[in-house]
C-alpha positions in Angstrom: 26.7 -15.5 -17.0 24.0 -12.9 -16.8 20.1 -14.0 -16.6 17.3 -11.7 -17.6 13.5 -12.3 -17.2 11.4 -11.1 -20.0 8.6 -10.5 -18.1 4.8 -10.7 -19.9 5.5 -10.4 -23.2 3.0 -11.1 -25.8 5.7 -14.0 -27.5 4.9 -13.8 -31.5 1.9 -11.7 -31.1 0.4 -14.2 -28.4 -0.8 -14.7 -24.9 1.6 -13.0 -22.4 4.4 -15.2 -21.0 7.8 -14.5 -19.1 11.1 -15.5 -21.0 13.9 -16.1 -18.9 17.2 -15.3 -20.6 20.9 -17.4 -19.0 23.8 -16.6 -21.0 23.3 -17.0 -24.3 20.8 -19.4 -24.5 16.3 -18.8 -24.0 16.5 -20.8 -20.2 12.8 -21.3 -20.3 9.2 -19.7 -21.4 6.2 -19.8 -19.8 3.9 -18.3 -16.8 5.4 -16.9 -13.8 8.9 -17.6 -14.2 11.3 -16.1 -11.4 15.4 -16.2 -11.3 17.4 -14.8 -8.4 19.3 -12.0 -9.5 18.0 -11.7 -12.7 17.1 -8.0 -14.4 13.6 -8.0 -15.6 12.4 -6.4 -18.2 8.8 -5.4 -18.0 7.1 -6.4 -21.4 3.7 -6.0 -20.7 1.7 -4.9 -23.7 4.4 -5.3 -25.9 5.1 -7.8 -28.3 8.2 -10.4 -28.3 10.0 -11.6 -31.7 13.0 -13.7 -32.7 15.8 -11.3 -33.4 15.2 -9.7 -37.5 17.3 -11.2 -40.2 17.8 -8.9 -42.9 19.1 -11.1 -46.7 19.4 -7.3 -48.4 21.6 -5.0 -46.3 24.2 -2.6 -48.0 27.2 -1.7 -45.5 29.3 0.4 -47.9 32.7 -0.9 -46.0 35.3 -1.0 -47.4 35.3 1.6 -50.1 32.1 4.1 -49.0 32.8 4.6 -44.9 31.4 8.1 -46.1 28.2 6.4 -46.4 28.3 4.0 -43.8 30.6 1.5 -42.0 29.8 -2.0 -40.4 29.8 -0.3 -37.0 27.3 2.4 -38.4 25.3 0.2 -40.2 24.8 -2.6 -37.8 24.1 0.0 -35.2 21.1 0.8 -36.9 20.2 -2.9 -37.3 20.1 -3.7 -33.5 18.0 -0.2 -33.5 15.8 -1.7 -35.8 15.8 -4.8 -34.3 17.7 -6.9 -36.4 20.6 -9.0 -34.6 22.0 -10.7 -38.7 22.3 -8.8 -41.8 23.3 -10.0 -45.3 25.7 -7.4 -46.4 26.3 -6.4 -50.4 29.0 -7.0 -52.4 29.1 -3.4 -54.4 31.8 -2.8 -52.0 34.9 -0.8 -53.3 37.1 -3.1 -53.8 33.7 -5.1 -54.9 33.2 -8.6 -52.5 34.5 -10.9 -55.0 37.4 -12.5 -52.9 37.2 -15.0 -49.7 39.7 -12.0 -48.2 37.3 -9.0 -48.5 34.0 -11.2 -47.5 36.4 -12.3 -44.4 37.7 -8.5 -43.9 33.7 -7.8 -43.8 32.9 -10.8 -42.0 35.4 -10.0 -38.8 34.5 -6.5 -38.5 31.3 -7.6 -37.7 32.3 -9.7 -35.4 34.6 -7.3 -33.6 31.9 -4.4 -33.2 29.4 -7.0 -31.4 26.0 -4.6 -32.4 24.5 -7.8 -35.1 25.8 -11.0 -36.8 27.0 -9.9 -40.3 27.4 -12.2 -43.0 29.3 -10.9 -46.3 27.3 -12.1 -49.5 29.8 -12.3 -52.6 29.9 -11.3 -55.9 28.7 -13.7 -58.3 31.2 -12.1 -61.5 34.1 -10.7 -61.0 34.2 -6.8 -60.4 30.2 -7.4 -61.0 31.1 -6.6 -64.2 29.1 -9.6 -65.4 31.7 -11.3 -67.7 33.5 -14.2 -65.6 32.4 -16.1 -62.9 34.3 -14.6 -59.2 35.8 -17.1 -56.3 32.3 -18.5 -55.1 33.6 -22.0 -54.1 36.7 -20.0 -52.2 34.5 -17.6 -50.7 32.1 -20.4 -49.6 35.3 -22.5 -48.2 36.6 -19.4 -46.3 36.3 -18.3 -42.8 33.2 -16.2 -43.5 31.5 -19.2 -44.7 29.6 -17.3 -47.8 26.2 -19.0 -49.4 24.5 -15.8 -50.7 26.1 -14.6 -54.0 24.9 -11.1 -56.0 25.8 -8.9 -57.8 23.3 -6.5 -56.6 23.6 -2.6 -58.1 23.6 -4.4 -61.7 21.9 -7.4 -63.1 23.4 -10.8 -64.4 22.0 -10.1 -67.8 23.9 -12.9 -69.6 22.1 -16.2 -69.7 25.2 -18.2 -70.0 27.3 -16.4 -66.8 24.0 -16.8 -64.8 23.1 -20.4 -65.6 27.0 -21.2 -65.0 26.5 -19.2 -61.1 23.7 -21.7 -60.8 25.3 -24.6 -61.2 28.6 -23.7 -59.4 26.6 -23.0 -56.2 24.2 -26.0 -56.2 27.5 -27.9 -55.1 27.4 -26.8 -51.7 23.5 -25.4 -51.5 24.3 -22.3 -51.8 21.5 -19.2 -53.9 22.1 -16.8 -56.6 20.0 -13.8 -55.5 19.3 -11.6 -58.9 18.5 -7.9 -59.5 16.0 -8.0 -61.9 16.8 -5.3 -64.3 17.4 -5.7 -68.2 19.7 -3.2 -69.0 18.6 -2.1 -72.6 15.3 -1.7 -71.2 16.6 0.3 -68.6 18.5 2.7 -70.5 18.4 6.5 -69.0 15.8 5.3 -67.0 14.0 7.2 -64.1 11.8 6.6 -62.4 8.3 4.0 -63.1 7.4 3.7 -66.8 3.5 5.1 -66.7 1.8 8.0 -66.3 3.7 9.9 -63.8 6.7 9.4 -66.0 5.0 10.4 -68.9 3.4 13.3 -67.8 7.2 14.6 -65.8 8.5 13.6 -68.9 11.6 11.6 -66.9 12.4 8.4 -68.8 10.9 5.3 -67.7 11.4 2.2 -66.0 9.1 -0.3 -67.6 7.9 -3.1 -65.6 9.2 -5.9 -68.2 12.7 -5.3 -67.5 12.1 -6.6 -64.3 9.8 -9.4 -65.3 11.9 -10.8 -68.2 15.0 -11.6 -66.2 12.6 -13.5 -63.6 11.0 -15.6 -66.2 14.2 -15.9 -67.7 16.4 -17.3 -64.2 13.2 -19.4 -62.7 12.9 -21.3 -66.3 17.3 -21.2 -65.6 17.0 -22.6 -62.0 14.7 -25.3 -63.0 16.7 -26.8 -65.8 19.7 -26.8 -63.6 18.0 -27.7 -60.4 19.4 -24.8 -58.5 18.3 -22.1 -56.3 17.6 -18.8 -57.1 16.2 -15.9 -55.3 14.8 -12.8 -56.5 16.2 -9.3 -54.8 13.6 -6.4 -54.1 10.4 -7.5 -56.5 8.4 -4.8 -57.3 5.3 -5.3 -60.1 2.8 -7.2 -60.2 3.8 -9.2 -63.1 6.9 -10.4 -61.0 4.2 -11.6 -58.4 2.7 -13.4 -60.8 5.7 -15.1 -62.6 7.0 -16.3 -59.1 3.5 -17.4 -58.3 3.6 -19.4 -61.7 7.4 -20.8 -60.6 6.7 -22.1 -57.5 3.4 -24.0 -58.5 5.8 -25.8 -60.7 7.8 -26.6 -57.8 11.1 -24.2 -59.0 13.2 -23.6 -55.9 12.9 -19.9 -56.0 11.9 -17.6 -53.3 11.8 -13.8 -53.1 11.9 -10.9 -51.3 10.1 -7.1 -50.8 11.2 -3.9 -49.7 9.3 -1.7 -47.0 9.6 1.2 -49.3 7.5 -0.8 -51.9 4.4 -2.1 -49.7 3.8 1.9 -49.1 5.3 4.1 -51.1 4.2 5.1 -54.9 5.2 6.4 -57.8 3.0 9.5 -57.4 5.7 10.8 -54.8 7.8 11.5 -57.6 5.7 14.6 -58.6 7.6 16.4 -56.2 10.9 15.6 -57.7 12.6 15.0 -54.3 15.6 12.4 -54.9 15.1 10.7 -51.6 12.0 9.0 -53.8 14.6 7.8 -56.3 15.5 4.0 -55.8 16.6 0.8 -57.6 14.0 -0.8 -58.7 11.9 2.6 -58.4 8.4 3.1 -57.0 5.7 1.4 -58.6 1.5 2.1 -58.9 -1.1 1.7 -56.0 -1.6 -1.1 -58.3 1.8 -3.1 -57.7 1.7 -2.4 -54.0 -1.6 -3.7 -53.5 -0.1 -6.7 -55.3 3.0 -7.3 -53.4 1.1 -6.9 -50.3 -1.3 -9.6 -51.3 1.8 -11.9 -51.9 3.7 -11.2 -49.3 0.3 -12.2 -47.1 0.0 -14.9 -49.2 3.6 -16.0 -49.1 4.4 -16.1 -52.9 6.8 -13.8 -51.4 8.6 -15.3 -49.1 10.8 -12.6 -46.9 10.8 -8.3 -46.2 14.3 -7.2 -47.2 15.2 -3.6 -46.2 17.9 -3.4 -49.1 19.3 -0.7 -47.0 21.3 2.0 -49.7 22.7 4.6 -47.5 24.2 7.7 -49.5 25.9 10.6 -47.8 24.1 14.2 -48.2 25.4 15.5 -51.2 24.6 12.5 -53.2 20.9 12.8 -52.9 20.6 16.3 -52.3 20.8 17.5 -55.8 18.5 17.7 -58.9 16.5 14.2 -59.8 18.8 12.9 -63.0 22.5 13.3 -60.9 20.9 11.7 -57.3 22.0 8.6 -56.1 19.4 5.5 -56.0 18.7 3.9 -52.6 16.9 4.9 -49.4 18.5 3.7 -45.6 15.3 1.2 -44.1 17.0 -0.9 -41.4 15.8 1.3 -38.6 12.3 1.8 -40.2 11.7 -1.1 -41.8 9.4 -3.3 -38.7 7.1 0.0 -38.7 6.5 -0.1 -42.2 5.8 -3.4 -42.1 3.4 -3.2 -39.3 1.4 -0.2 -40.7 1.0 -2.0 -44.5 0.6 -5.8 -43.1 -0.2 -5.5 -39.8 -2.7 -3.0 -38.7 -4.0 -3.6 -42.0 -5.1 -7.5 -41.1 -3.0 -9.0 -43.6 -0.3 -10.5 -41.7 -0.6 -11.4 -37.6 3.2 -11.2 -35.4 3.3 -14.8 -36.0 3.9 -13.9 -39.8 5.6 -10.9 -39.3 8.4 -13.9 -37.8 8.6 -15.8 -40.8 8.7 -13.0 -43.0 11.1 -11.3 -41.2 13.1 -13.9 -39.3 12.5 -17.2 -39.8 12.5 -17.3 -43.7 15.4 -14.9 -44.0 17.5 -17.2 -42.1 16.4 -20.2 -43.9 17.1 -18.7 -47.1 20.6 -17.5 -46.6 21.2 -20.5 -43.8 22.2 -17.7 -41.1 22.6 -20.5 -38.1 21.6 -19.5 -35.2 19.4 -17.1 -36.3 15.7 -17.3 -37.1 14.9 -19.6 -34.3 11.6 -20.5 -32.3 11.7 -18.6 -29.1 11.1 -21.5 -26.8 14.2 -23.1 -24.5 17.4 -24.3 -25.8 17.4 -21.6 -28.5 19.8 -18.9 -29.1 18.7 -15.8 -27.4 18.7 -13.7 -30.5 15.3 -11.2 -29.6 13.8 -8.2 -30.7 10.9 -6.7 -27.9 8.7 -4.5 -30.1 6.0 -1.6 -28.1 3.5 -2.2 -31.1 0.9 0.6 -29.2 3.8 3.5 -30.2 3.2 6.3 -32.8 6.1 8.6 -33.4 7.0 10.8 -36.4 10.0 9.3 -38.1 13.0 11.9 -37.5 16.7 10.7 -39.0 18.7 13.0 -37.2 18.1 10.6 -34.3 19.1 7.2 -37.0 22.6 5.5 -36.0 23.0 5.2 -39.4 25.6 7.3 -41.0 23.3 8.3 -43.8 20.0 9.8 -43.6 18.5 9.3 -47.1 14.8 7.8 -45.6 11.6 8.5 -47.4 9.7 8.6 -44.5 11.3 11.7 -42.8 8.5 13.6 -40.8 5.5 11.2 -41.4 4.2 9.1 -38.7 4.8 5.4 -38.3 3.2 2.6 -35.6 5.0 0.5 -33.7 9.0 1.3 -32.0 11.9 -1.0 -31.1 12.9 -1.2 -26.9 14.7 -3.8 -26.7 17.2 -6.2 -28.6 18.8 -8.5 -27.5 22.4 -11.1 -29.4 23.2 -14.1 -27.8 21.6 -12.6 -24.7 23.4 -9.3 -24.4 21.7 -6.3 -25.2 22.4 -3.9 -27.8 19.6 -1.6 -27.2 17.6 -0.9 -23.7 14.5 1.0 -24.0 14.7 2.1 -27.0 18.9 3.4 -26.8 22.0 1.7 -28.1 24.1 -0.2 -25.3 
């Protein structure tokens, strides 16, 4: 078994310690640790996490390998630090069966880059009408406790309060994308006054806000859990706010792409700004930031969409929604809650490790990094500023927003189960 000392790295943000690495497992943490034999890594400066757990991932495999693959896609997720994603269920054929979340499930295992765990459909063919195999896709081997139909919205009250109640048996979460569909009609972008004035149909903030009054008010009557996919106003802030003050068990999530990006991008008609929920104001960012600081939102999900060329690079009605954020996303994060003084490394953790993992009960992952815990580590150089350039992404796709615009902060080192999937900044 392999040992390697971690040496004076700033552990969540903190005073420098060494972390000495055996096997799989954290051997110790503290102040001039030494192991015979061991590599070192010289962290000095840099700052030390628990290995990123992403609840919102989209792999595309099977169906869309043109997109991306599980190999391609958790490739990028070591790069971004990540060492368990969450993947979809819009597969082709859709995740609605224990044997394609178990065909997902193994292929991560067998490429080794993160942990992946297949979230399943919560209606068959997430066509919304009947109720898929959540108790068999719980029971099987990949063990599934996230259910979504994510891409399209559980609209029906009945089909949704029936997912509730079928997954409270064994603790598992319904996670929802908020979107009413006859509100949402040959929508386009943000209903406001970008739309208005690009005349591009619009997105009104109610349909999101609607189904989350709706499914909290469902979750409490059935005593459930639900969680609530990439929020984006600042009405949804304020409704889960409202929730849990009741003490509803919901919890939710935030994209990257909406703590910093706007609405106002659209004016340049570029599809790689065209996304599912789509950009909000200055006004719902500032919001989401706020609640994400002050943990009414509970986790940073990349919801990682990656499209292949063609689909994005056309005119603004026939683009694909979605932008790829797996490699991106901890710089994002560090520039909007970071540098800004709104969150510390500490809750940079929680937000993106430890809450993630309690939420979709990833074992394993989203662990303290002190001794006797799984050595599932991300080593961030937080002083870095590079321009963001996705012809060097591991990702298949290269649909990212930020293309060309400078970002804080860069990836060395990541570490599953103590083996290394990316050295200085380069996949193993």
């Amino acid at each position: 078994m392999s040992k390697i000392l971690i040496r004076g790295a700033e552990v969540l943000g903190g005073a420098a310690q060494d972390v000495l690495i055996d096997g799989e497992t954290i051997a110790a943490v503290g102040s001039g640790l030494d192991a015979a034999g061991a590599e070192v890594v010289d962290a000095a400066g840099k700052v030390l996490l628990p290995g990123l757990v992403d609840l919102h991932t989209h792999l595309r495999e099977p169906g869309r390998e043109d997109s991306e693959t599980v190999l391609t896609g958790t490739r990028a997720a070591a790069s971004g630090g990540y060492t368990a994603v969450f993947a979809m269920a819009n597969t082709f054929p859709v995740a609605d069966t224990a044997g394609v979340v178990e065909q997902v499930y193994r292929l991560g295992r067998e490429h080794g880059y993160c942990d992946v765990q297949p979230i399943g459909a919560v209606t068959v063919g997430l066509e919304g009408k009947q109720l898929a195999e959540l108790g068999a896709m719980h029971e099987s081997a990949a063990g599934v406790t996230v259910f979504s139909d994510d891409g399209k919205c559980v609209d029906d009250a009945v089909i949704m309060r029936r997912a509730l109640e079928y997954v409270k048996a064994f603790g598992g979460v319904v996670a929802q994308h908020a979107q009413e569909p006859r509100l949402t009609e040959g929508a386009q972008m943000n209903e406001g006054v970008v739309s208005a004035e690009l005349g591009l149909g619009g997105w009104p903030a109610v349909a999101e806000e609607s189904i989350i009054a709706r499914d909290v008010l469902l979750a409490e009557h059935v005593g459930s859990r639900v969680h609530i996919c990439h929020l984006s106003t600042a009405g949804s802030v304020e409704i889960v706010r409202w929730a849990k003050s009741r003490g509803i068990a919901v919890t939710a999530e935030v994209t990257p792409h909406h703590l910093l990006l706007t609405d106002e991008l659209v004016r340049s008609y570029d599809p790689v700004y065209k996304v599912n929920p789509p950009l909000r104001t200055e006004r719902d960012v500032r919001a989401l930031r706020e609640a994400l600081a002050d943990g009414t939102i509970d986790i940073v999900a990349t919801d990682h969409a990656p499209h292949p060329h063609e689909d994005k690079d056309c005119e603004w009605a026939a683009a694909a929604m979605g932008m790829v954020g797996l490699e991106t996303a901890l710089s994002v994060v560090q520039e909007t809650m970071v540098d800004t003084g709104l969150l510390d490394w500490a809750g940079v953790a929680d937000r993106m490790s430890f809450a993630p993992a309690r939420i979709g009960r990833a074992t394993g992952h989203g662990r303290p990094v002190s001794a006797g815990e799984p050595a599932h580590l991300t080593l961030v150089d937080t002083a870095y500023r590079g321009r963001v350039d996705p012809a060097g992404f591991a990702s298949r796709s290269r649909n990212t927003p930020y293309e060309g615009r400078e970002l804080p902060g860069r990836v060395t080192h990541t570490w599953l189960r103590g083996k290394a999937t990316l050295v200085d900044g380069k996949l193993t």
